[in-house]
N, C-alpha and C positions, 0 to 999 in steps of 0.2 A: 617751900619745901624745907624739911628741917634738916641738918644737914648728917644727922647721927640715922634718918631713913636710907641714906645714899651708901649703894651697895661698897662694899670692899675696894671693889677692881674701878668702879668709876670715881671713887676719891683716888685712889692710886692716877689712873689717868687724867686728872686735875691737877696733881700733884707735879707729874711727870713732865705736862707742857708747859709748867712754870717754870722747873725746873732746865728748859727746852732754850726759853726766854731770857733765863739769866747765863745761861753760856752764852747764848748769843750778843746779849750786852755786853757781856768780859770781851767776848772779840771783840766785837767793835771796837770797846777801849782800847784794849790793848794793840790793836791794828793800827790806830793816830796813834798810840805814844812809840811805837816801833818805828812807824813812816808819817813823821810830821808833814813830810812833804806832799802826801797823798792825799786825794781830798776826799773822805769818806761820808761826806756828808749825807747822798743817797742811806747810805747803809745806814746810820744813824737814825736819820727819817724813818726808813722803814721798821724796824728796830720798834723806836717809839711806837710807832701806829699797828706793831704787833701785839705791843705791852694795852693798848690802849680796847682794842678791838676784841683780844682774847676776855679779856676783864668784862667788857659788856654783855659778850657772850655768856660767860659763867655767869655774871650776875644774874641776868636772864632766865639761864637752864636752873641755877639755884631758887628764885621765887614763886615755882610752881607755872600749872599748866596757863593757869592766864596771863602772865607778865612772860612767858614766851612768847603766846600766839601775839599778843601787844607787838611783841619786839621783832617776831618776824615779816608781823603785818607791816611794820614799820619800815623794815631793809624792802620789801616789796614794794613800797610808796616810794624810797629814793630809788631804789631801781630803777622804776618805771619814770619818774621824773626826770634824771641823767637820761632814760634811752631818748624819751620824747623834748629833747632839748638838743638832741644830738640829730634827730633823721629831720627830714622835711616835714611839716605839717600845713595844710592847707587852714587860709585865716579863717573859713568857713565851719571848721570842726571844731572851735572851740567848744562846745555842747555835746559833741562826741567826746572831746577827752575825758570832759568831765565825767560820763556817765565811767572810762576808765578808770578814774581812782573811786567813783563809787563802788566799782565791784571789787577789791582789795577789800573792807570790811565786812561786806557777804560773803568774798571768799574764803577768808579768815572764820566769820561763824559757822562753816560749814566743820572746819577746822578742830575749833571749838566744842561746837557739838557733839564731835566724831559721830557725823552722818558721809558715812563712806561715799554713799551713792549720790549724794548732791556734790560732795568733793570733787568724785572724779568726772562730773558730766557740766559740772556750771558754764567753766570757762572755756572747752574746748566746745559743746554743742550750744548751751544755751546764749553766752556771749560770745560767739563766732554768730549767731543769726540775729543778735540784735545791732552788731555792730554796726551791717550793710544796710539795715534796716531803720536804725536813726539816721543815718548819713543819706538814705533815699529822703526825708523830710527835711533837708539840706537844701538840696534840687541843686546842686553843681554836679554835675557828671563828669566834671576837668581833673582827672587825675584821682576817680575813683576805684580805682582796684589797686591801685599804687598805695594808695592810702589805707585802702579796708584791708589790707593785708598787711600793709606794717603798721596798723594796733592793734589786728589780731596776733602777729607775732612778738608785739610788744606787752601785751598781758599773759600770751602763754610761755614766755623765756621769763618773766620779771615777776610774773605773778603763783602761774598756775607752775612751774617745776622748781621755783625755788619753797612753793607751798609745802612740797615734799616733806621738808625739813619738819618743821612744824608738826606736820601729822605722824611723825616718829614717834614724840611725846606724848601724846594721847593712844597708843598701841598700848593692849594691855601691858601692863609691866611683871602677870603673873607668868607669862610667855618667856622671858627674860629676867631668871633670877638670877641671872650672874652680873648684869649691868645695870638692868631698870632702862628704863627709857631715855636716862642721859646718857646710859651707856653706847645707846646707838647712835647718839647727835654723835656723840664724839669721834663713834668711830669713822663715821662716815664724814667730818670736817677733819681729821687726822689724815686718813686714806688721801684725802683729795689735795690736802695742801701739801704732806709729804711726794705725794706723786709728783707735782711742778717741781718741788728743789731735787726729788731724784733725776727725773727727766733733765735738767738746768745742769747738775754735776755730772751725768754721764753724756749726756751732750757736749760739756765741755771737754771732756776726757778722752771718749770715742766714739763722737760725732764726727762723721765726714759726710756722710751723702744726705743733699738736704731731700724734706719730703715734698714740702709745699713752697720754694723759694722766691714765688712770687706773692706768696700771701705771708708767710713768717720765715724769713731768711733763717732764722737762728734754732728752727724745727729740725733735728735731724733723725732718721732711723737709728742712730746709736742711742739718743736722747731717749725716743720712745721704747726701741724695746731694749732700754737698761731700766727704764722707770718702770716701766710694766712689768717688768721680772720682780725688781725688790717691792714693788707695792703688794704685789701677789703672797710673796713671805712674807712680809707686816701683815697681812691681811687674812693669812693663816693662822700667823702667831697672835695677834692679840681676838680672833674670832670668837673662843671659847673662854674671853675673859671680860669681854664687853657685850655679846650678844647671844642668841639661842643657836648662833652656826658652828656647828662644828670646823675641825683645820681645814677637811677637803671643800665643804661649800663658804668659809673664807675662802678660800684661794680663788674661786670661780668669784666673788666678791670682789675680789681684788683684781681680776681678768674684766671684772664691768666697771670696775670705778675709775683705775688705770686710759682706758683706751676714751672713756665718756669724758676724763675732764680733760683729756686730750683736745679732743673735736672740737668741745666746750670754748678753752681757747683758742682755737686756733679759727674756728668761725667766729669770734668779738674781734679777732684779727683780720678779717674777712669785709669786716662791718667797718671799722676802723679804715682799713682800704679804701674800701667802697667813698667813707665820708669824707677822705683825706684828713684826719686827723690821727696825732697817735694816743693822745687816750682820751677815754671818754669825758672824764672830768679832772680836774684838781682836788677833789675832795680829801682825799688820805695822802697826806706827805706824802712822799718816797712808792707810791704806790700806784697813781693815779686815782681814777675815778672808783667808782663801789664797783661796777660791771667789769675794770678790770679786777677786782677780786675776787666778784662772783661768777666770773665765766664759765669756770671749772665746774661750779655745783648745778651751775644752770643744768648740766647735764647729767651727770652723776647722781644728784639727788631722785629724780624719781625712776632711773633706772636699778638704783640699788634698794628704790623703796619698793618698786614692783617684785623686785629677786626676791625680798626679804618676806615681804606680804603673803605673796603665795605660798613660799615654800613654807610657814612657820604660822600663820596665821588667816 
C-alpha cells in the first residue's frame, strides 16, 4: 500500500498513536528519574512491547491486503499455540491438532479471497463436524467431549473471531471513504485497548463494588461502567473520521465494543482460574502471553464486524 493512497483521517490516526507512545515513554522516564526508588520495570517492559507491537501492526496494515492476511494468520497460529500449551490435551490427538493449525491457512484463504460465505460457515459448522469426526478414528473415548470441545473452542476464540480483524481489510474501501479499510483496523484496535486503560483508571478511581471477585478481583462496576461511558464518546467522536458510522451508530459501536472486550477479559480470566495459572505465556514483557493481549478482541472483533457489516454493507 502506498502510503500517499491512505486516507487523511487514517494517517492522522497513525500519527496520533505514536504520538500516544511517546508520552508514554516520557512517563515512564520521567517516573525513575522522579522515584529512583520505585521499581518501574513492569511499566518500562510494557512500554517497549507497546513500541514493538504497534510497529508490526502498522507495518502490516501498510503492506497491502496480503502481508496482513500473513500477519493475522500469523497472531492466529500463536494464539492457538499459547491456548493448546496451556489446556489439557490427550497424547492421542496429536493428528487432531494438527488438522488445527491446517485450517488457520484455509481460513485465512477464505479471508483472502473475500468469500464471505465460506468465511463465515468454515470453522464454526464445517470444522466443528470434522473435529469429533477425526478424533472418532482415534478410538479413545477417554475424555472425548472434554477434548472436542476445547479445540472447538480453541479454533473459534484463536482463529475464527480474531479472523474478524482481517476480513475488515478486504471490505470494500468505496463504502468507507473517510478511512479506507485501515481506518476500521484502527478503529476497532483503538476502541478496544483504550477501553481496558479506561476501565483500569476509572476502576481505580471509582471502583468499589466488585463484579466478578472470584474470577477478577480487580473488575469493578465503577471500572466498567466509567469505560463504557468514555469508550462510547471516543466512539462517537472519531466514527465519522475513520469509518462510514455516523456519531449515533458510533456510539452504539462503542456500547458493543465496550462491554465485549469486557467479557473477552474477564473469561481469559476465567480460563487462567480454571488452569491455575496467571498468564498464559511469557511472551511479551510486561505483558504476559499474546491471549492476554488479545482477550479483549477475541470478542469485540466480530461483534463489531457483524454491527458494521450489516448496517453498511
Amino acid at each position: 500500500m502506498i502510503w500517499n493512497d491512505l486516507p487523511t483521517s487514517a494517517i492522522s490516526a497513525l500519527g496520533g498513536v505514536f504520538a500516544l507512545l511517546v508520552i508514554a515513554s516520557a512517563v515512564s522516564i520521567t517516573l525513575k528519574q522522579m522515584r529512583p526508588d520505585k521499581n518501574y520495570l513492569e511499566l518500562r517492559q510494557r512500554v517497549r512491547s507497546w513500541w514493538l507491537m504497534i510497529a508490526l501492526v502498522f507495518a502490516a496494515l501498510l503492506m497491502g491486503k496480503g502481508a496482513s492476511t500473513v500477519f493475522f494468520a500469523f497472531l492466529s497460529f500463536l494464539a492457538l499455540k499459547e491456548f493448546l500449551s496451556i489446556v489439557p490435551t490427550r497424547l492421542t490427538d496429536r493428528r487432531v491438532l494438527l488438522w488445527l493449525y491446517l485450517a488457520i491457512p484455509i481460513h485465512y484463504y477464505w479471508v483472502y479471497a473475500e468469500w464471505y460465505g465460506m468465511f463465515i460457515i468454515f470453522i464454526p459448522v464445517y470444522l466443528f463436524l470434522f473435529i469429533p469426526t477425526r478424533m472418532l478414528l482415534v478410538g479413545e473415548t477417554d475424555g472425548f467431549i472434554r477434548s472436542a470441545a476445547s479445540y472447538h473452542w480453541a479454533a473459534m476464540t484463536t482463529v475464527f473471531c480474531l479472523s474478524h480483524i482481517a476480513y475488515l481489510l478486504v471490505l470494500p474501501a468505496s463504502v468507507n471513504p473517510a478511512g479506507g479499510a485501515i481506518g476500521l483496523v484502527l478503529y476497532l484496535l483503538f476502541l478496544t485497548q483504550f477501553n481496558d486503560v479506561a476501565q483500569y483508571i476509572w476502576g481505580k478511581t471509582l471502583g468499589k463494588r466488585k463484579i466478578a471477585p472470584l474470577i477478577s478481583p480487580n473488575k469493578t462496576w465503577g471500572g466498567f461502567l466509567g469505560g463504557l461511558f468514555t469508550t462510547m464518546v471516543a466512539a462517537a467522536l472519531l466514527a465519522e473520521h475513520l469509518t462510514p458510522l455516523n456519531w449515533l451508530e458510533g456510539l452504539i459501536a462503542g456500547a458493543i465494543i465496550a462491554p465485549a472486550g469486557f467479557i473477552g477479559d474477564l473469561t481469559m480470566s476465567a480460563v487462567k482460574r480454571d488452569l491455575k495459572i496467571k498468564d498464559t505465556s511469557q511472551l511479551i514483557p510486561g505483558h504476559g502471553g499474546i491471549l492476554d493481549r488479545l482477550d479483549s478482541l477475541i470478542y469485540a472483533s466480530p461483534l463489531f464486524f457483524h454491527y458494521l457489516y450489516y448496517l453498511k454493507y
